[in-house]
Every structure is written in structure tokens, then in C-alpha cells.
PyMOL Python script that loads the backbone (N, CA, C, O; Angstrom):
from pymol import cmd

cmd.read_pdbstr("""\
ATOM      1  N   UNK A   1    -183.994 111.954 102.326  1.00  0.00           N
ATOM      2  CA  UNK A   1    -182.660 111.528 102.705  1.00  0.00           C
ATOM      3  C   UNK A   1    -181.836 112.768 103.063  1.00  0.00           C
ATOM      4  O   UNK A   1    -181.737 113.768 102.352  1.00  0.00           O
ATOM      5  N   UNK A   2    -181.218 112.565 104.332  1.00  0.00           N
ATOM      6  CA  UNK A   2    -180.373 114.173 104.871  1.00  0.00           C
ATOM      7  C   UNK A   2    -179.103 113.723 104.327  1.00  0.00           C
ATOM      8  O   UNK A   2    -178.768 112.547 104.186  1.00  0.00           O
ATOM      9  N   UNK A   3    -178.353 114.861 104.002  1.00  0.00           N
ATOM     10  CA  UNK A   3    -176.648 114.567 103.550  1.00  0.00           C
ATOM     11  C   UNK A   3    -176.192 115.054 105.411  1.00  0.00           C
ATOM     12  O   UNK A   3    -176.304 116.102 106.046  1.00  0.00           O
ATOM     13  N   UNK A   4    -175.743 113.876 105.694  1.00  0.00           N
ATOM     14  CA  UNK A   4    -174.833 114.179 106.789  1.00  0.00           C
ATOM     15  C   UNK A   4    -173.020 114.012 106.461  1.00  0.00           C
ATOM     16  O   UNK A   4    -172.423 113.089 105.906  1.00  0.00           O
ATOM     17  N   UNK A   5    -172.637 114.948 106.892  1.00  0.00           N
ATOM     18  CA  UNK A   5    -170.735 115.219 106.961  1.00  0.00           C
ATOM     19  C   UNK A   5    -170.753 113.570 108.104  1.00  0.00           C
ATOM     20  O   UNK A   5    -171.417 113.028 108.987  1.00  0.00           O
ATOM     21  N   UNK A   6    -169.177 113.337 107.048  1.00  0.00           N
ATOM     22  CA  UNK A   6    -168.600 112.178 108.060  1.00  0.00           C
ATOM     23  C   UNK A   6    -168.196 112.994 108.818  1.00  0.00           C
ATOM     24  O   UNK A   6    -168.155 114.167 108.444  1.00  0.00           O
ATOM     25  N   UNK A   7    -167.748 112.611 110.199  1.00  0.00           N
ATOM     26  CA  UNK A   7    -167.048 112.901 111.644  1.00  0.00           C
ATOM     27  C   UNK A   7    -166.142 111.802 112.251  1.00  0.00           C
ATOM     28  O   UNK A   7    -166.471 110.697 112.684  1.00  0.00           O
ATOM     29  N   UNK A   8    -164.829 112.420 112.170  1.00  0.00           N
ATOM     30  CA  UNK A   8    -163.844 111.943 112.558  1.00  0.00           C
ATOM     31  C   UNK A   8    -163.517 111.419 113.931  1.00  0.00           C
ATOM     32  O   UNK A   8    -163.871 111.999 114.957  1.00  0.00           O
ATOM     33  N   UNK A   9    -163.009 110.591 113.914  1.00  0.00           N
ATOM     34  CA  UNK A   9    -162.288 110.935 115.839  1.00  0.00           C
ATOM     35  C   UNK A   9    -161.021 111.372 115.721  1.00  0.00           C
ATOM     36  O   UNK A   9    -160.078 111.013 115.017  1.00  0.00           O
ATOM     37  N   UNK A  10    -161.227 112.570 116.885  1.00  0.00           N
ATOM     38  CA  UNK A  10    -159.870 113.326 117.360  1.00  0.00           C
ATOM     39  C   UNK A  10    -158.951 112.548 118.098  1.00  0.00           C
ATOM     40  O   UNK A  10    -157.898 113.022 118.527  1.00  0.00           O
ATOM     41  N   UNK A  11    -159.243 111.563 118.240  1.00  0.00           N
ATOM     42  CA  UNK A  11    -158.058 110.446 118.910  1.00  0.00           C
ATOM     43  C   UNK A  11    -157.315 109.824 117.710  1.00  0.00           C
ATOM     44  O   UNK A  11    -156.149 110.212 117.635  1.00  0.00           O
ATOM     45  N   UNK A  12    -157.661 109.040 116.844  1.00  0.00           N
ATOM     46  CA  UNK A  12    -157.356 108.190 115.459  1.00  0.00           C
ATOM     47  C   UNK A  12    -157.570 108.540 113.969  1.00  0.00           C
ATOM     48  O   UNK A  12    -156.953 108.271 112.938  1.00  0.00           O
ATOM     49  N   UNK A  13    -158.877 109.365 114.309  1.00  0.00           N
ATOM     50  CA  UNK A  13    -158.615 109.850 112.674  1.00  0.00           C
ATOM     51  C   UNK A  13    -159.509 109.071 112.167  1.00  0.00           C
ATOM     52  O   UNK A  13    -159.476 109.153 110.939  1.00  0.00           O
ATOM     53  N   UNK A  14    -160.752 107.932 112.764  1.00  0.00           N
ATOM     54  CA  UNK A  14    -161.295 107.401 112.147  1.00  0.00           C
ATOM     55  C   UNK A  14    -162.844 107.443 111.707  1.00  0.00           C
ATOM     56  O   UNK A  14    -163.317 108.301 112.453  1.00  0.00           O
ATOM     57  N   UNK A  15    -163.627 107.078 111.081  1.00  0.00           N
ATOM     58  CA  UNK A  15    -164.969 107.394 110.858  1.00  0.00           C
ATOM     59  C   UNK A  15    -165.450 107.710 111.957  1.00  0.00           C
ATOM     60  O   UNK A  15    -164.481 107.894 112.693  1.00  0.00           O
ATOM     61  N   UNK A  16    -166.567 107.922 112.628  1.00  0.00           N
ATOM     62  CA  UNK A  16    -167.579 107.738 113.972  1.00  0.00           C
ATOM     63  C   UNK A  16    -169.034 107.181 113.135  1.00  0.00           C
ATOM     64  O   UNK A  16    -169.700 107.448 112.135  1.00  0.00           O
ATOM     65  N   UNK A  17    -169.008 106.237 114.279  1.00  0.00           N
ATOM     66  CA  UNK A  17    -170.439 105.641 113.913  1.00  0.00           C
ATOM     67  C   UNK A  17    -171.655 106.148 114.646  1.00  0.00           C
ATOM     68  O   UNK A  17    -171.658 106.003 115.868  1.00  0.00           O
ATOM     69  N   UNK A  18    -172.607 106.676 114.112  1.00  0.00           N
ATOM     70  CA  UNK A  18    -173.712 107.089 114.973  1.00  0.00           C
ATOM     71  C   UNK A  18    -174.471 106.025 115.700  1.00  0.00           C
ATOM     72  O   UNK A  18    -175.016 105.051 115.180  1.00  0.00           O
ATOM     73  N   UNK A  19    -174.439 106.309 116.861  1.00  0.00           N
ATOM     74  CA  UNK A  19    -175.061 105.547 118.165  1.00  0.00           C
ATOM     75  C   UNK A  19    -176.223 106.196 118.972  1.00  0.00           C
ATOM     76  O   UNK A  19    -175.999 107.159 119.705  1.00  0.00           O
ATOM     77  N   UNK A  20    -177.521 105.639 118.824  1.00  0.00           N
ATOM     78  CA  UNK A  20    -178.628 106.180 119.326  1.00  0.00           C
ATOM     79  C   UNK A  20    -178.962 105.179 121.116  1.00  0.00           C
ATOM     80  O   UNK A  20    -179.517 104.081 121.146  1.00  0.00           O
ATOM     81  N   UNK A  21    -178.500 105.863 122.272  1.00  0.00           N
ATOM     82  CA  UNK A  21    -178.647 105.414 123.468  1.00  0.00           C
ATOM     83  C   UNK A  21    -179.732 106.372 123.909  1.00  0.00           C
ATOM     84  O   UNK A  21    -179.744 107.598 124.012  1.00  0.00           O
ATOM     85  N   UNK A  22    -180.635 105.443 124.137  1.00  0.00           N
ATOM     86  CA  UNK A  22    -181.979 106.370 125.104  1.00  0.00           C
ATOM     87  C   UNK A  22    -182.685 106.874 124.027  1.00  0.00           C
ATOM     88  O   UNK A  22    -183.284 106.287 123.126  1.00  0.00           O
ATOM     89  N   UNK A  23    -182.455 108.556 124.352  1.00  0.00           N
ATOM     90  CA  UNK A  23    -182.789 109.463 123.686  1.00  0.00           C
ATOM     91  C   UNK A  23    -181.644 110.185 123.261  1.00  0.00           C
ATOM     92  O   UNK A  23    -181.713 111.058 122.396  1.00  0.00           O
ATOM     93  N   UNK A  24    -180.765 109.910 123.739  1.00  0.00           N
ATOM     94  CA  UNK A  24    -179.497 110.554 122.918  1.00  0.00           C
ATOM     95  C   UNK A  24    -178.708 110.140 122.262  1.00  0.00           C
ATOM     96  O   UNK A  24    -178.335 108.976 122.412  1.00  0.00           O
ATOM     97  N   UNK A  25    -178.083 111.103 121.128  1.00  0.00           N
ATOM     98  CA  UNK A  25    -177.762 110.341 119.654  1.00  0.00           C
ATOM     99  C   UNK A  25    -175.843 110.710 120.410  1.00  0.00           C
ATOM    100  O   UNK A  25    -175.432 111.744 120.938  1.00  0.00           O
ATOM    101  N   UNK A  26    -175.078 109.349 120.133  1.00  0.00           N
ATOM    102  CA  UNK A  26    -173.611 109.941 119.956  1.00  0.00           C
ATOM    103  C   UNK A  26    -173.425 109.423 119.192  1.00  0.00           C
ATOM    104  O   UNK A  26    -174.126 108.557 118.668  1.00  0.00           O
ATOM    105  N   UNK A  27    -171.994 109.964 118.784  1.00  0.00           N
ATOM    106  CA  UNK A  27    -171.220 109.321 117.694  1.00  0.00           C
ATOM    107  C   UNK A  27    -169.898 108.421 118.180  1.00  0.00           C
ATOM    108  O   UNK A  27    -169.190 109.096 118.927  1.00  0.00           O
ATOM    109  N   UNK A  28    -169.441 107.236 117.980  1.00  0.00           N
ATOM    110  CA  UNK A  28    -168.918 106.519 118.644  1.00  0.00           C
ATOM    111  C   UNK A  28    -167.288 106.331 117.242  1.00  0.00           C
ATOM    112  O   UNK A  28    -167.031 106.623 116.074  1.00  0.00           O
ATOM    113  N   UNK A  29    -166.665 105.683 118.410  1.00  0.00           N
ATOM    114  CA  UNK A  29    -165.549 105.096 116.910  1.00  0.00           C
ATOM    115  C   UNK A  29    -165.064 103.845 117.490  1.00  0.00           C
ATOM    116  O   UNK A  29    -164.840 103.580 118.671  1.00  0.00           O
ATOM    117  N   UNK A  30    -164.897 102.842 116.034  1.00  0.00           N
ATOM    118  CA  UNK A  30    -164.528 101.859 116.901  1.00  0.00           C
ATOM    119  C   UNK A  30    -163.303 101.584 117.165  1.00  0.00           C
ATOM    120  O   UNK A  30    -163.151 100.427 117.558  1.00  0.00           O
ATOM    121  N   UNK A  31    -162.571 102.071 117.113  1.00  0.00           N
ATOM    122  CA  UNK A  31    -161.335 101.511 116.941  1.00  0.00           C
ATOM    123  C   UNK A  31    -160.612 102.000 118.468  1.00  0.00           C
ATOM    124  O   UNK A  31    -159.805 101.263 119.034  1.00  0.00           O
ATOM    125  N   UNK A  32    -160.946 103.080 118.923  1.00  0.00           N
ATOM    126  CA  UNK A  32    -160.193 103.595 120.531  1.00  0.00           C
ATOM    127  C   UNK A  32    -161.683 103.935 121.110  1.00  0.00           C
ATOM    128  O   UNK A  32    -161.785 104.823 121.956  1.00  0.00           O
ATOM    129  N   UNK A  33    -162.900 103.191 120.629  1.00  0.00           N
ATOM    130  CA  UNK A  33    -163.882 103.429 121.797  1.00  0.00           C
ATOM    131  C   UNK A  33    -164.398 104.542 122.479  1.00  0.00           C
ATOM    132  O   UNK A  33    -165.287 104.347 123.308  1.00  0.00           O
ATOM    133  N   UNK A  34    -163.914 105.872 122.228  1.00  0.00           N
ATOM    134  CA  UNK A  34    -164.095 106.799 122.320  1.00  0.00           C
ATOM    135  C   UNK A  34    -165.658 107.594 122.078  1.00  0.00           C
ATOM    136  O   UNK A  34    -166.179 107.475 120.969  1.00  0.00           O
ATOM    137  N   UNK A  35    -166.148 108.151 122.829  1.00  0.00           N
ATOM    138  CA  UNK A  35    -167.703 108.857 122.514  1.00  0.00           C
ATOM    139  C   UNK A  35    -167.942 110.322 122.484  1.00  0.00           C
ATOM    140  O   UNK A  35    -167.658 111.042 123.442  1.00  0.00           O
ATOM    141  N   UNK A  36    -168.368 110.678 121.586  1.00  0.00           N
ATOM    142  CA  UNK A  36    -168.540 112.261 121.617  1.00  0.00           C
ATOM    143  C   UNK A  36    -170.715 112.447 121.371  1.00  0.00           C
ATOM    144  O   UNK A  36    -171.406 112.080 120.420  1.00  0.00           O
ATOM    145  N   UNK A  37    -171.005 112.938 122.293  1.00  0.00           N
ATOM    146  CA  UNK A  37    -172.334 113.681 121.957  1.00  0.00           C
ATOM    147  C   UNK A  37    -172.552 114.463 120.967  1.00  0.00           C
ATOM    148  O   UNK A  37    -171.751 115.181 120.370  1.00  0.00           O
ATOM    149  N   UNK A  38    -173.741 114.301 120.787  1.00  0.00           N
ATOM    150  CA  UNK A  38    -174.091 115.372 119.499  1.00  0.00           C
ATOM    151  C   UNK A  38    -174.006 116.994 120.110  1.00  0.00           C
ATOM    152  O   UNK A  38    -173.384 117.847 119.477  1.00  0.00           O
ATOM    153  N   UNK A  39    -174.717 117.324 121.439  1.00  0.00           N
ATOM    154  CA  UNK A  39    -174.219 118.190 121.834  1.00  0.00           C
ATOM    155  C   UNK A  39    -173.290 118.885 122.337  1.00  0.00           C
ATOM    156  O   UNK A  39    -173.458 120.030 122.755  1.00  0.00           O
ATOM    157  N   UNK A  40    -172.052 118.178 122.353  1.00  0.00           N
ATOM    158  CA  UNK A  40    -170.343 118.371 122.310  1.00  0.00           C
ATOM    159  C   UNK A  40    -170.052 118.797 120.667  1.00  0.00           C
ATOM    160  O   UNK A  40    -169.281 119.717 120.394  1.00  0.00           O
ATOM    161  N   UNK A  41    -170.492 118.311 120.018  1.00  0.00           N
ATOM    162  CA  UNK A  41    -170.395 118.357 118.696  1.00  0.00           C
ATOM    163  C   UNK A  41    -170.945 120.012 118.095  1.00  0.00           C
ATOM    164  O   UNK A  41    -170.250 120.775 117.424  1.00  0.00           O
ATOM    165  N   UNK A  42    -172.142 120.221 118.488  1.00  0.00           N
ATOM    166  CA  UNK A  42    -172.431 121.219 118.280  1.00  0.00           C
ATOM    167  C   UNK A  42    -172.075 122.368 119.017  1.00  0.00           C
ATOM    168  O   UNK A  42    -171.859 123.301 118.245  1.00  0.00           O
ATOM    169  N   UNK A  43    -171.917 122.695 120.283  1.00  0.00           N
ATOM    170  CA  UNK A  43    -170.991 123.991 121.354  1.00  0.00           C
ATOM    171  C   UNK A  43    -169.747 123.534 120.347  1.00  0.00           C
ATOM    172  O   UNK A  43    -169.224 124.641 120.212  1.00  0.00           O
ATOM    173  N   UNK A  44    -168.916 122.615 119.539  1.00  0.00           N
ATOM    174  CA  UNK A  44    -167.789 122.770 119.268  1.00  0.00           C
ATOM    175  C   UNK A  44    -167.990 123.781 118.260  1.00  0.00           C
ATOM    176  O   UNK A  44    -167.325 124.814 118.335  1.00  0.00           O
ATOM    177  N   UNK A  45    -168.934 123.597 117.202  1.00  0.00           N
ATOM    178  CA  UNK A  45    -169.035 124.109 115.864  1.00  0.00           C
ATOM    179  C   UNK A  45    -169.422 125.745 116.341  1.00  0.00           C
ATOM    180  O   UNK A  45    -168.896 126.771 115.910  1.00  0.00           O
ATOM    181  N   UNK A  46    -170.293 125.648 117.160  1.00  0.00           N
ATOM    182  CA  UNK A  46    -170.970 127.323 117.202  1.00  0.00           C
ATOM    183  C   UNK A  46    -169.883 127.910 117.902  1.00  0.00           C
ATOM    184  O   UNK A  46    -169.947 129.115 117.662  1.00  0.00           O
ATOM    185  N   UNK A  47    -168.887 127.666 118.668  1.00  0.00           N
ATOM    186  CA  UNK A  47    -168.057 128.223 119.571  1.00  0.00           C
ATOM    187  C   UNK A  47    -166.603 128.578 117.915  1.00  0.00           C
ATOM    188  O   UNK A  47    -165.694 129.404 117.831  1.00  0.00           O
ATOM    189  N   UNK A  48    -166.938 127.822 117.234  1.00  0.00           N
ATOM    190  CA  UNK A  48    -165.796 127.797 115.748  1.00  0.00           C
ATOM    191  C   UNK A  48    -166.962 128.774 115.483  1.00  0.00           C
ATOM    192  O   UNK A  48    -166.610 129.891 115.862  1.00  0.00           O
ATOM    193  N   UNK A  49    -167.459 128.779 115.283  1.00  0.00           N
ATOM    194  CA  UNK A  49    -168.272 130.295 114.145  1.00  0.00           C
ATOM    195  C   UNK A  49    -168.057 131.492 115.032  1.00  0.00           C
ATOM    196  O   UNK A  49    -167.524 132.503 114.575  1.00  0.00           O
ATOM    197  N   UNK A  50    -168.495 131.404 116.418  1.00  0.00           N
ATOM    198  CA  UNK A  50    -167.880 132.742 117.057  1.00  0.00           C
ATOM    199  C   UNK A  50    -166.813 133.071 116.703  1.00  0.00           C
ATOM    200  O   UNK A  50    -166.569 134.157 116.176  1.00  0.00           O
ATOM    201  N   UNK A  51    -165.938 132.116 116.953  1.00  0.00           N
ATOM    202  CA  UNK A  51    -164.177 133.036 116.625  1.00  0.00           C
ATOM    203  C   UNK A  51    -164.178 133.299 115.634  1.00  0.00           C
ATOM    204  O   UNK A  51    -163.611 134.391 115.590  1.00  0.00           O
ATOM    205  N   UNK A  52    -164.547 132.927 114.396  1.00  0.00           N
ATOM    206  CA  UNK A  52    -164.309 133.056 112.778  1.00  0.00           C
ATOM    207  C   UNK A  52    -165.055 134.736 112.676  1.00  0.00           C
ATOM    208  O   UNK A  52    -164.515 135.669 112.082  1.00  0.00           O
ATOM    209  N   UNK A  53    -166.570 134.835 113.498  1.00  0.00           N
ATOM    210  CA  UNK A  53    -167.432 135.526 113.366  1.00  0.00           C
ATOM    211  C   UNK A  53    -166.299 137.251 114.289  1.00  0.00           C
ATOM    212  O   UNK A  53    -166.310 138.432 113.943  1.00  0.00           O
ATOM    213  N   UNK A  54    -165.648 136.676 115.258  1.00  0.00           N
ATOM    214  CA  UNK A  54    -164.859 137.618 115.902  1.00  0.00           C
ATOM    215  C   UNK A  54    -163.507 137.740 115.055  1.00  0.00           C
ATOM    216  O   UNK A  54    -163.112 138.890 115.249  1.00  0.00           O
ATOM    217  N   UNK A  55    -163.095 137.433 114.661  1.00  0.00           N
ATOM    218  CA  UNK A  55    -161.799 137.605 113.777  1.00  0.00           C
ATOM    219  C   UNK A  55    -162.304 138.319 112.434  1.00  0.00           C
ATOM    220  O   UNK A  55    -161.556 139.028 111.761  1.00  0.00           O
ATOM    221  N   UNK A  56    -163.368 138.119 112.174  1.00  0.00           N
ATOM    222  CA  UNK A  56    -163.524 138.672 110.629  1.00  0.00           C
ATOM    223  C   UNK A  56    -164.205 140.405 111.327  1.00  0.00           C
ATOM    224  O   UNK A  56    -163.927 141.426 110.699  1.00  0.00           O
ATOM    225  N   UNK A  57    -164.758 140.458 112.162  1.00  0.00           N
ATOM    226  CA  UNK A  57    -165.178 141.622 113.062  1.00  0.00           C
ATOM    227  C   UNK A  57    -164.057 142.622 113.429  1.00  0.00           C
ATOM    228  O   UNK A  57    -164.062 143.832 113.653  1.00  0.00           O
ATOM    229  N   UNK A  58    -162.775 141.360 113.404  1.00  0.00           N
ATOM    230  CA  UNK A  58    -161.702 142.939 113.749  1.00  0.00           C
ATOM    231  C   UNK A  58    -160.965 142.940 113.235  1.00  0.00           C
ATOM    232  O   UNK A  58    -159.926 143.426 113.681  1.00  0.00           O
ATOM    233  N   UNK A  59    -161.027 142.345 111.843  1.00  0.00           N
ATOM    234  CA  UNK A  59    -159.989 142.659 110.700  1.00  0.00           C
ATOM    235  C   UNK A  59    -160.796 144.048 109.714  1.00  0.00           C
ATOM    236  O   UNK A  59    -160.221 144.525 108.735  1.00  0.00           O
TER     237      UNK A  59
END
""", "prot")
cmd.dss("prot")
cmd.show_as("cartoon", "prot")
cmd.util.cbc("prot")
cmd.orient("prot")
């Protein structure tokens, strides 16, 4: 069993439900219908560790 983090939507604030289309996994919400990819999801997070990774570099 994996521990997965809930994920919000940036529109409402509400859960996202994971949605497997095809071969690709998104995360959906129901409430404003809204879709985010897993790989939107991830360039978000690694692009957040760069800056964290660059800010702690020039302090």
C-alpha cells in the first residue's frame, strides 16, 4: 500500500480525484471540473525544489 498526499484544486480548494484515461493518470475535482496531469504536477514540484534549492544556495 503507497501513502499518497491528498491534492488540492487550485481553483476551490477541493480534494482531486485520481483519474486513469488511456495511459495517463490525472487528477480531476469535482466540483469546478478542472484537470491537472500528473506531469503538471510534477515540473510543479521539481521547479519548487529548484527555487528552495537556489535560495538556500545564496543565503
Amino acid at each position: 500500500m503507497s501513502n499518497e498526499e491528498k491534492l488540492l484544486c487550485r481553483n476551490c480548494n477541493t480534494e482531486l480525484e485520481r483519474r486513469m484515461i488511456g495511459l495517463n493518470t490525472f487528477y480531476c475535482c469535482r466540483e469546478c471540473l478542472s484537470m491537472v496531469s500528473v506531469r503538471e504536477i510534477v515540473q510543479l514540484k521539481l521547479g519548487m525544489m529548484r527555487t528552495i534549492d537556489a535560495m538556500e544556495a545564496s543565503s
